[in-house]
C-alpha positions in Angstrom: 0.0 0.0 0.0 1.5 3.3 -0.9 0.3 7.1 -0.8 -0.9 6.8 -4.2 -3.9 4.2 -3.0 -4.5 6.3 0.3 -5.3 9.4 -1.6 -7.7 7.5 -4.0 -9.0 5.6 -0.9 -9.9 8.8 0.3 -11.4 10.5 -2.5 -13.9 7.6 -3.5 -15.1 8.1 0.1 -15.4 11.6 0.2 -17.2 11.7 -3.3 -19.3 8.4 -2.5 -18.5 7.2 -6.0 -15.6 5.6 -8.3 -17.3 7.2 -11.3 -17.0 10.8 -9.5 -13.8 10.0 -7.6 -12.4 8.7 -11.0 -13.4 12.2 -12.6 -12.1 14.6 -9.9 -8.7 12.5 -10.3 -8.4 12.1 -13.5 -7.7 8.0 -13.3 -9.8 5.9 -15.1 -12.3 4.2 -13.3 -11.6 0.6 -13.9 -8.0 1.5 -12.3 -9.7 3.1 -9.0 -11.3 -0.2 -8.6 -8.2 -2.4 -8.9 -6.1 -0.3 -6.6 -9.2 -0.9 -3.7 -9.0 -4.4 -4.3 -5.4 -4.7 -3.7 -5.7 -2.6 -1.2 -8.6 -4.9 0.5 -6.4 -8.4 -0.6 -3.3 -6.8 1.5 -5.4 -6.0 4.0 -7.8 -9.2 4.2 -10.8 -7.2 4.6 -13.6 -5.3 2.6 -13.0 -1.6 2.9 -15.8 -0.1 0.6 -19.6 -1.0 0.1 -22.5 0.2 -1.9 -25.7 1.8 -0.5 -28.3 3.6 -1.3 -26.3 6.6 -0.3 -23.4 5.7 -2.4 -20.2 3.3 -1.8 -19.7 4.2 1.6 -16.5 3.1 4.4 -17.0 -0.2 6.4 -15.8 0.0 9.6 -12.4 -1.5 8.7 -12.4 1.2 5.9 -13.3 4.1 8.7 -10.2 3.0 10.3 -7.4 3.1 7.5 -9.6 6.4 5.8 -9.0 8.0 9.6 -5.4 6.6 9.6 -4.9 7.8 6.1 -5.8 11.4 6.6 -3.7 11.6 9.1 -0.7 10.0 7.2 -1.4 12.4 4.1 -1.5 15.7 6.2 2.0 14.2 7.7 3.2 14.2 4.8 2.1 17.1 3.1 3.8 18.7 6.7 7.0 17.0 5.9 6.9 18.2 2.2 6.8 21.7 3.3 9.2 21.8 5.7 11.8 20.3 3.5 11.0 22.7 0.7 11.4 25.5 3.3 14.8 23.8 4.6 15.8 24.2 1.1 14.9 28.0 1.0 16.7 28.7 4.1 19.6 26.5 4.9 20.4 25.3 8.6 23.1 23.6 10.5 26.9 23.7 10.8 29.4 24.0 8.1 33.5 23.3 8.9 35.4 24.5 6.6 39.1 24.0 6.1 41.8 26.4 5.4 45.8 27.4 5.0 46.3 30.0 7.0 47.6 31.7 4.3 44.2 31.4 2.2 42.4 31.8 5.5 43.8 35.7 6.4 41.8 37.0 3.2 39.4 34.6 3.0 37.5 34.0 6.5 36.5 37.7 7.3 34.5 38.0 4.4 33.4 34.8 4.0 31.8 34.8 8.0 30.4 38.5 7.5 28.9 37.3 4.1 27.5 34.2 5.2 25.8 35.3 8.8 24.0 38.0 6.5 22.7 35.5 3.8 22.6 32.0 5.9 21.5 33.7 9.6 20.6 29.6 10.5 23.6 28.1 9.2 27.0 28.4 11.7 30.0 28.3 9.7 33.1 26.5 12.0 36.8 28.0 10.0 39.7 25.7 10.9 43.2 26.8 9.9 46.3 24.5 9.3 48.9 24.2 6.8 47.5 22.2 3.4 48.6 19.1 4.1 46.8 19.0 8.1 43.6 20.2 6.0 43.5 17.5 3.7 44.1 15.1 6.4 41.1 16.4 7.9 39.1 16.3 4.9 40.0 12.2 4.8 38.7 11.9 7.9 35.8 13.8 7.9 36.5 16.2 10.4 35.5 18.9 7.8 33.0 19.3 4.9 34.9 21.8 2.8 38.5 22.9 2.0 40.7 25.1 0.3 43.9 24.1 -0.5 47.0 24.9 -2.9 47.0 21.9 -5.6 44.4 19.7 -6.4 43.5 16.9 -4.0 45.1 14.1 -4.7 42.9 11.1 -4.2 39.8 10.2 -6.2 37.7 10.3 -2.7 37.9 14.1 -2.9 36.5 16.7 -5.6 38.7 19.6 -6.4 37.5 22.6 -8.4 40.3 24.7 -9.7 39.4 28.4 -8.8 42.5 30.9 -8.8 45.8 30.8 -9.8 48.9 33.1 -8.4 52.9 33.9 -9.1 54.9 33.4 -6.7 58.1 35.5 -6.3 62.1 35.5 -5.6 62.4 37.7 -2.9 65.7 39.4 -0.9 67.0 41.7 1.2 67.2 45.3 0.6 71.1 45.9 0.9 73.0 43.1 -1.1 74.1 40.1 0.4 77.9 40.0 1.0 79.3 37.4 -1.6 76.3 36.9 -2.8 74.9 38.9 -6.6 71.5 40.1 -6.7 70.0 39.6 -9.7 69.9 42.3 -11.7 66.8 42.6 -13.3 63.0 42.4 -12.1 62.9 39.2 -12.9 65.1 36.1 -12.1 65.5 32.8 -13.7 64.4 30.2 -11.7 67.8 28.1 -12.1 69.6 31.3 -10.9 67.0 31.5 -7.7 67.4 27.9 -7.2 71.4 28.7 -6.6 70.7 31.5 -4.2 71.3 31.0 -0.5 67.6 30.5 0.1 65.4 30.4 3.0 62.0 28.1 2.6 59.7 26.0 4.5 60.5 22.5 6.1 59.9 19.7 3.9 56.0 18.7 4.5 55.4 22.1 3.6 53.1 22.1 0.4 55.1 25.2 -0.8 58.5 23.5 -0.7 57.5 20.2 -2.2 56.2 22.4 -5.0 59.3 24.2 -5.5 61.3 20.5 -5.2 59.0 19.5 -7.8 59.6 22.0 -10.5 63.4 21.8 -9.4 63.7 18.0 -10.1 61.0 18.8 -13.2 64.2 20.9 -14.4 67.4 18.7 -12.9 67.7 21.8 -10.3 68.9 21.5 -7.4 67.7 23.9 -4.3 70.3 25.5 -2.4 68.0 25.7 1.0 70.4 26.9 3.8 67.6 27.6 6.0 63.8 26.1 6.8 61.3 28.0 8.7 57.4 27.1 8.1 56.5 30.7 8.9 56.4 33.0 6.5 56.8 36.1 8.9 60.0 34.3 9.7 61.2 33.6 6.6 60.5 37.8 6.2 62.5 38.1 8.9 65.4 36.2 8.1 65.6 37.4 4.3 65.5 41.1 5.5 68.9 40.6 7.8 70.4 39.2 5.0 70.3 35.9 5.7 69.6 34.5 2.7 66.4 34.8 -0.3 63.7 33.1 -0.3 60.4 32.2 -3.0 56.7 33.0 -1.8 53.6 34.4 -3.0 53.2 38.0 -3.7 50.7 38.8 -1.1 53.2 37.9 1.5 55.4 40.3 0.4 53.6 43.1 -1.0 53.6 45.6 2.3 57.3 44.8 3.0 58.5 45.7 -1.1 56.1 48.6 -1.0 57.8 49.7 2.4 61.5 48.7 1.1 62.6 46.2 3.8 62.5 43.8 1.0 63.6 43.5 -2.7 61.3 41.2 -4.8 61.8 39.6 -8.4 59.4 37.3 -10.6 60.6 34.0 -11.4 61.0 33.2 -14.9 62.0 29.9 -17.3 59.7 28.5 -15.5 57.2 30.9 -14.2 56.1 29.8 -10.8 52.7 29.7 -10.0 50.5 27.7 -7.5 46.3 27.4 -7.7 44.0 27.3 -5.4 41.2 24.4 -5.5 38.0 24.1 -3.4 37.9 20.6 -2.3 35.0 18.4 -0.9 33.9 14.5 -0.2 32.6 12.6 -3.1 31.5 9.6 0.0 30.0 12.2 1.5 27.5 14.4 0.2 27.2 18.0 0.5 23.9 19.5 2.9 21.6 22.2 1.8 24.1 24.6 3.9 27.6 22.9 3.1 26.4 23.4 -0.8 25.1 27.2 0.0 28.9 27.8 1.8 30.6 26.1 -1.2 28.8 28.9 -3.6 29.5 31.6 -1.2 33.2 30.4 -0.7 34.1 29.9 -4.8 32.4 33.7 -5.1 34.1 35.2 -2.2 37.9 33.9 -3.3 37.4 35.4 -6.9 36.0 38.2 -5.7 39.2 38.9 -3.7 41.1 38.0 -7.0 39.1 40.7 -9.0 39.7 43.6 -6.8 42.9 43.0 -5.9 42.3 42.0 -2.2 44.2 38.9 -2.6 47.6 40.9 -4.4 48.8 38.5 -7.5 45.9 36.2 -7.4 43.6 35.5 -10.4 41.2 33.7 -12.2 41.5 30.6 -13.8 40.0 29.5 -17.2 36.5 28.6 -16.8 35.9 29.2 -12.8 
């Protein structure tokens, strides 16, 4: 017995007749009649009979048209508070981030989201790319950002924005050491510097190693420090030079504690994907935050928020 039969159950009672029920729902007669019968064989016992007044409810058929009401207006209940869930989203969204991605990224995102999605609490973690994915795996989070698409088939990764990253040194030359000369530098001739970059599991470095080996460069690290406001540090005592993204530098070449070049033969870039579960779909409010979060980044990217930053193809 499904909802189907229970409607028409209902309507040949309330209208006394197939002939009229059958009209009102526009089902042919004959097929009112079979659906009662299966209805009665399932249930072992006659539901309808005629009368002078009509067919009319026996008293096993006053039961299931009482019950039946009930389960209709139920479900007409349920049907409209899903449709008004999916007009206003509710619940809690975790979201994932570098902090890197997350300093540009999680004031707007919060302001813009608490004025769309009042009912929906948006939870921002920050860790470096490779914690973030871990949490991804494990389902600690529902959405992520990270540099590079994901890299197992578990994970969806939409491609979003793409950005240069830069040769940077200090102001005053190095002792021993040549500047390059120009505003831009040759990534073989960066790679020989004295240079300062993150540890290992850093995703920056093992991007750098990559397009090194990709090119039978070797790095010439003298120095790792995971922090960025370190590695600022370090460079502008003339400790050594260092590659990062242009946003990290931009205050610091504007103000002249810092010298910056763009890396050449091969241009370094790295993008930025938005990453979720394919095991684990997406609510009404994770979805909503994942539209908010892909128009929020390029946003940044089109007004120059997020310095060096743009667009990819097709996002």
């Amino acid at each position: 017995m499904d909802l189907r039969q229970l409607r028409y159950f209902m309507a040949i009672v309330e209208q006394g007749s197939f002939s009229r029920a059958a009209e009102m729902l526009s089902v042919a007669q004959p097929a009112l009649s079979l659906h009662v019968r299966h209805m009665e064989a399932e249930l072992g016992t006659p539901l309808l009979v005629r009368s002078p007044q009509g067919v009319v409810a026996t008293e096993a058929g006053q039961i299931l048209l009482r019950n039946a009401r009930i389960i209709t207006d139920q479900f007409a209940i349920a049907q409209h508070e899903i449709k008004g869930h999916e007009a206003e989203p509710v619940g809690e969204v975790r979201l994932g981030l570098p902090g890197t991605i997350s300093q540009f990224l999680s004031v707007p995102l919060i302001v813009e989201a608490r004025r769309l999605y009042p009912k929906v609490k948006l939870r921002i973690a920050e860790a470096m790319s490779g914690f973030v994915l871990e949490w991804m795996r494990e389902a600690r989070i529902d959405l992520a950002v990270l540099y590079g698409p994901a890299p197992d088939r578990s994970l969806v990764s939409s491609p979003l924005l793409t950005e240069d990253l830069w040769l940077l040194g200090p102001a005053a030359p190095m002792e021993g050491v040549k500047a390059p000369p120009s505003e831009s530098c040759t990534y073989k001739r960066a790679a020989a510097l004295p240079l300062i970059l993150p540890s290992s599991h850093h995703g920056l470095r093992a991007l750098l190693e990559k397009e090194a080996a990709s090119h039978s460069l070797s790095l010439n690290t003298v120095i790792e420090a995971d922090s960025y406001t370190n590695i600022k540090g370090l460079v502008s005592v003339g400790l050594g030079y260092s590659i990062l993204p242009f946003h990290s530098i931009a205050q610091e070449v504007e103000g002249g504690t810092l010298r910056a070049w763009r890396v050449t033969k091969p241009a370094l870039r790295r993008d930025v994907h938005l990453v979720h579960s394919v095991a684990r779909p997406l609510t009404h409010a994770a979805t909503k935050i994942e539209a908010l979060c892909r128009a929020t980044l390029l946003d940044l990217a089109a007004t120059g928020r997020w310095q060096g930053a743009r667009a990819l193809k097709g996002a």
